[in-house]
N, C-alpha and C positions, 0 to 999 in steps of 0.2 A: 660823223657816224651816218651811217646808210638805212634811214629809218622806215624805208621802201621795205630794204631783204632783209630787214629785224621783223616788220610787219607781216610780210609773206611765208617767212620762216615759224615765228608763233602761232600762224593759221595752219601750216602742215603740221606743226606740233602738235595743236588741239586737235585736226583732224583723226590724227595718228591713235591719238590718249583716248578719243572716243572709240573709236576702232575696238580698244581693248577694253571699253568700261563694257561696248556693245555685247562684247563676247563675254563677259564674266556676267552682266546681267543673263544674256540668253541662258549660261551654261547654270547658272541659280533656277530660273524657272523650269529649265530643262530636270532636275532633279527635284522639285517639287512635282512636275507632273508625275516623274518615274511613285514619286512615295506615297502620293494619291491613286496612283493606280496598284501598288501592293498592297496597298490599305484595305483598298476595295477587293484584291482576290484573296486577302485574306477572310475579311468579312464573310465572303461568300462561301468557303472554307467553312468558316464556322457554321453561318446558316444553313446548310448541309448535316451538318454534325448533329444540329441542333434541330431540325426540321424532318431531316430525311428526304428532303425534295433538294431539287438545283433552282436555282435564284435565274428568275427570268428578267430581260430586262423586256419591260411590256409599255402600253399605250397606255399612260395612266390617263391623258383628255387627246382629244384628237391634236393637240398638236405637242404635249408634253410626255417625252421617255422618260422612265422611271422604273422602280423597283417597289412593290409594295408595302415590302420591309422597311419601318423606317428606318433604320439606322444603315439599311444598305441603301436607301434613297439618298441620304446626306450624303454618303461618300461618295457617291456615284455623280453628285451634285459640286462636290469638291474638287473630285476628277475632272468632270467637264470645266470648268471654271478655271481650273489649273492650264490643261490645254488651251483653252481660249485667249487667256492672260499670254502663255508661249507664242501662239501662233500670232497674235494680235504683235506682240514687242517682233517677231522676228520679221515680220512684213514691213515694219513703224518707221524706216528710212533707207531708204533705193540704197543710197552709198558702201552704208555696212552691208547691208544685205545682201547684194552683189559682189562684194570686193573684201569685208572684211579681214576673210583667210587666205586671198590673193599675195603669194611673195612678191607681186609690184605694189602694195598700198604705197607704199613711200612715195614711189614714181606716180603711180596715179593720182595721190592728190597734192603732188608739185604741180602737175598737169591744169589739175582743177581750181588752183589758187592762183596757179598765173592766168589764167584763162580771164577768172572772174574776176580777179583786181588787178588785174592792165587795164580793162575794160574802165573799171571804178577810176584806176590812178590818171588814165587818161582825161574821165569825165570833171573831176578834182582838177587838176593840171589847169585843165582849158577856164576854171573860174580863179585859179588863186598862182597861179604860176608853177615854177619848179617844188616838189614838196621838201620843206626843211624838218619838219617835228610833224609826230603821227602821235596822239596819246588817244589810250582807250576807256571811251566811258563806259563801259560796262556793254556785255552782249557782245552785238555786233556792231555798235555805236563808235563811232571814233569823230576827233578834232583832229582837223589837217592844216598848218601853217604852212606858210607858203611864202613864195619872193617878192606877192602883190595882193597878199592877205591872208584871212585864216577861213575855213571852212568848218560846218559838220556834218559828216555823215549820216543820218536815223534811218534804220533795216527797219521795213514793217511789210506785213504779209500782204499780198494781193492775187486777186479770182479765186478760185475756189467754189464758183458757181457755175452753175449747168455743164458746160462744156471747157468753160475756164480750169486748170491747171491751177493749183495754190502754187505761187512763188513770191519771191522778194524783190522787193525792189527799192532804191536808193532815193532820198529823199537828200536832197544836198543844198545847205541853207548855209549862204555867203556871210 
């Protein structure tokens, strides 16, 4: 068994699966923003009805918008909160972001799996020989048997400061 292109194969699977969890999450928040914002023009709607004036949206402290009316403040407060929640997940990973609705996902991240674990299989390789058995501990965690021992993998974050770039990096214990 070729526990390499099983291994590279189940990473463009999951790539793929999140692709589409990506897009069903955005397309949920995407319709909480829509209902928080007719919530709000209904409200406003009524405040009219109800007031005879139009619902302004004003400077309630110099740095907080708002509506005087409470119950058109809460919504309005829901609204934004809604938006921010969307815009906040649809920024929250370059890959989907970029590529999600892309008809090459497939191709693109065959691309980015071989890229990244040739790099990995070679670095493995060069400590435990030809790879025999790949099992997964959980995550991005995996044990690599080999022709002249066994290895393991542990993914953990690094930079993320000042200028540093947050990425991964391989921690590989003989």
């Amino acid at each position: 068994m070729d526990y390499v292109k099983e291994w590279k194969e189940k990473e463009v699977k999951s790539i793929l699966e999140g692709a589409d969890e990506y897009k069903d999450k955005l397309k949920q928040l995407e319709e909480v923003e829509k209902q928080a914002g007719y919530d709000l023009d209904k409200a406003k709607i009524e405040y009219k009805e109800r007031t005879g004036e139009i619902a302004e949206l004003k400077r309630l402290t110099p740095v907080v918008k708002g509506y005087e009316d409470e119950e058109l403040n809460r919504l309005y407060k829901i609204r934004e909160n809604a938006k921010d929640d969307y815009w906040k997940y649809r920024y929250s990973n370059a890959l989907y972001r970029d590529y999600a609705w892309s008809k090459d996902l497939e191709e693109r991240a065959r691309k980015l799996v071989d890229k990244h674990f040739n790099t990995l299989q070679a670095k493995v390789e060069k400590k435990i020989g030809t790879i025999i058995k790949i099992t997964s501990l959980g995550g991005d965690d995996y044990r690599f048997e080999g022709t002249e021992g066994n290895c393991k993998v542990e993914v953990i974050l690094a930079g993320g400061y000042n200028i540093q770039r947050l990425h991964t990096r391989w921690i590989i214990k003989k």
